[in-house]
FIGU-431192 format. One record per residue (C-alpha): x, y, z; residue number from 1. Coordinates in nm, 2 decimals, padded with zeros to 4 digits. Layout:
<atoms>
ATOM   east  north     up seq
ATOM      X      Y      Z NUM
...
</atoms>
This chain:
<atoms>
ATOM   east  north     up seq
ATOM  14.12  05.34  12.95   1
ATOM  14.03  05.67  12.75   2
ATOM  14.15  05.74  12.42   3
ATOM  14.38  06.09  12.35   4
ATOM  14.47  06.22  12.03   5
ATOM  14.79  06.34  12.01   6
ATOM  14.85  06.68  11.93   7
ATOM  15.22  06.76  11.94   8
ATOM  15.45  06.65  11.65   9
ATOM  15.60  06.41  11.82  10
ATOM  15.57  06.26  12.23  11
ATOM  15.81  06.06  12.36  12
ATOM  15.59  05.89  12.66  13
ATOM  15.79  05.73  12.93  14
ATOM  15.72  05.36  13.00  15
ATOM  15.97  05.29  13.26  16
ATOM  15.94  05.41  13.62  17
ATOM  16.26  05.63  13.74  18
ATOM  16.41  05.35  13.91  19
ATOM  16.45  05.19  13.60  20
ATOM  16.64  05.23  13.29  21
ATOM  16.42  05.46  13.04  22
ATOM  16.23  05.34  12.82  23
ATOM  16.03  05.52  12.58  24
ATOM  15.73  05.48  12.34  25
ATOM  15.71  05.65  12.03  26
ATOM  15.40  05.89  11.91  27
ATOM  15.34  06.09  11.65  28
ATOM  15.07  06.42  11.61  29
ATOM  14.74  06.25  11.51  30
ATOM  14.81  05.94  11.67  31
ATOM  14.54  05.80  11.91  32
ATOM  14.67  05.66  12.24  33
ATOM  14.48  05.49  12.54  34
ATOM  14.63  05.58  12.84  35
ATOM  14.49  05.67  13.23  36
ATOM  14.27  06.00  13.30  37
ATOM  14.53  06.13  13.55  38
ATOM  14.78  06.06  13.27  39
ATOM  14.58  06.25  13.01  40
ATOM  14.46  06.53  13.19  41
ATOM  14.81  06.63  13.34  42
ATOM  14.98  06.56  12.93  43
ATOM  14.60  06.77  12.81  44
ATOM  14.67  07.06  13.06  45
ATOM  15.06  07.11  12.89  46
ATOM  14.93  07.04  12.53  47
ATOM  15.06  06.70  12.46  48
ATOM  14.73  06.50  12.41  49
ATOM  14.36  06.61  12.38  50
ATOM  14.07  06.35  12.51  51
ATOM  13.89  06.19  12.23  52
ATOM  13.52  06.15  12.27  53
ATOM  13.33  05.81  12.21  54
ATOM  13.16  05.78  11.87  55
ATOM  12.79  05.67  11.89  56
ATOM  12.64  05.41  11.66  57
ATOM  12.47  05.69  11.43  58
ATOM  12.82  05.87  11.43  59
ATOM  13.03  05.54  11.36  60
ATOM  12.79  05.47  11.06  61
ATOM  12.80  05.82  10.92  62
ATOM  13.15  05.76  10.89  63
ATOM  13.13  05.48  10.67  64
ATOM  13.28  05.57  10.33  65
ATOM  13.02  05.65  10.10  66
ATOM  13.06  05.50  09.71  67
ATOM  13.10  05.79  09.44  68
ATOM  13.02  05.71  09.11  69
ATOM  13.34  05.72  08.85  70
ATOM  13.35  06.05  08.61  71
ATOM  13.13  06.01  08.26  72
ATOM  13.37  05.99  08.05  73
ATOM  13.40  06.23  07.71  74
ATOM  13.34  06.12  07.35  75
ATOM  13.76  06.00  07.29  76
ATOM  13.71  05.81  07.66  77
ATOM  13.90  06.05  07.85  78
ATOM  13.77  06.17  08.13  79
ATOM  13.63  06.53  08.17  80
ATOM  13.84  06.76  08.42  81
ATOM  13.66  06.88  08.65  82
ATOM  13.76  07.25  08.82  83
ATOM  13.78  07.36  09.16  84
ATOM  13.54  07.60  09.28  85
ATOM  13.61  07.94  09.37  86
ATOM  13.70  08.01  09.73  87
ATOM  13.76  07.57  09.85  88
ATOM  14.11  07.68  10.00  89
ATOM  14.14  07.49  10.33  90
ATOM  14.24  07.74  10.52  91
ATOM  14.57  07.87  10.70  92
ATOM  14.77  07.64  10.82  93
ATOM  14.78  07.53  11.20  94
ATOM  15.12  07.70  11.35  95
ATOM  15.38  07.42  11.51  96
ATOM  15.36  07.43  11.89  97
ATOM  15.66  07.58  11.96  98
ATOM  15.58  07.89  11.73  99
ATOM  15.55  08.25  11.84 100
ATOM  15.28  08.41  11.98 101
ATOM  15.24  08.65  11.69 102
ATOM  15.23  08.39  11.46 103
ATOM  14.95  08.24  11.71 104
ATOM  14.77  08.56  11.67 105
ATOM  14.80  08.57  11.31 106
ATOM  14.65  08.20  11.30 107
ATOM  14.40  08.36  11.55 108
ATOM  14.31  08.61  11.34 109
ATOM  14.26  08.45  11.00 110
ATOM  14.07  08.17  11.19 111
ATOM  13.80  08.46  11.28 112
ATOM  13.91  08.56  11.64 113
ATOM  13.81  08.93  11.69 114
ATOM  14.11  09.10  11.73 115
ATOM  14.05  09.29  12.04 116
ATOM  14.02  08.97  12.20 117
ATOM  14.36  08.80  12.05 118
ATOM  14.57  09.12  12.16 119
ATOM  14.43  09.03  12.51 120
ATOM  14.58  08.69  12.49 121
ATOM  14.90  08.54  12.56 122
ATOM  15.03  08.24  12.34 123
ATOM  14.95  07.93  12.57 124
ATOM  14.55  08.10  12.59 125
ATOM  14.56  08.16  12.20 126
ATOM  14.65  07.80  12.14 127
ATOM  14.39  07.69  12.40 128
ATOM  14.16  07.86  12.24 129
ATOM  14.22  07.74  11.86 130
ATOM  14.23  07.36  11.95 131
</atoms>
């Protein structure tokens, strides 16, 4: 079965059919579930879940945590502190879901959208466009 990533802070994905009683699994935003391409592309389309491509072998070993070499330390053994650089912010953070569409558009914005095109767009195609 494919593999989804979970987008939405939290999915409660029926496991029960309607006939009987519910119950429900569990997920939470990052997690990855394997569930059946009708499945994912109807939860995809309504924001839930986004497909998660297969890794090839050169990708799988690029990921492999690479060893970094512990700081030098400084004459009385303490180690140096190193500073930040100017300019290493991570960004804006990613609205909630359920947020409005101006805050959508601000996202939008500070992400690099040009802003005749984000005053075109209504909050279900700014999120579409910013996942």
């Amino acid at each position: 079965m494919p593999k989804y990533k979970v987008l939405a802070e939290q999915w409660d994905r029926r496991l029960s059919s309607a006939a009987e009683a519910p119950v429900f699994q569990r997920h939470r935003a990052g997690d990855v579930v394997e569930i059946s391409k009708a499945e994912g592309e109807r939860h995809a389309r309504r924001g839930v879940v986004k497909a998660v491509r297969r890794a090839s072998a050169t990708s799988e070993a690029a990921a492999d945590p690479v060893p970094v070499a512990e700081p030098a330390g400084t004459q009385d053994g303490a180690a140096e502190e190193v500073a930040e650089p100017e300019g290493a912010e991570a960004g804006p953070e990613r609205p909630r879901m359920t947020a409005t569409r101006d805050t959508w558009a601000e996202y939008a914005l500070a992400r690099g959208l040009p802003i005749e095109q984000v005053a075109e767009m209504d909050r279900d195609a700014l999120i579409a466009a910013l996942s």
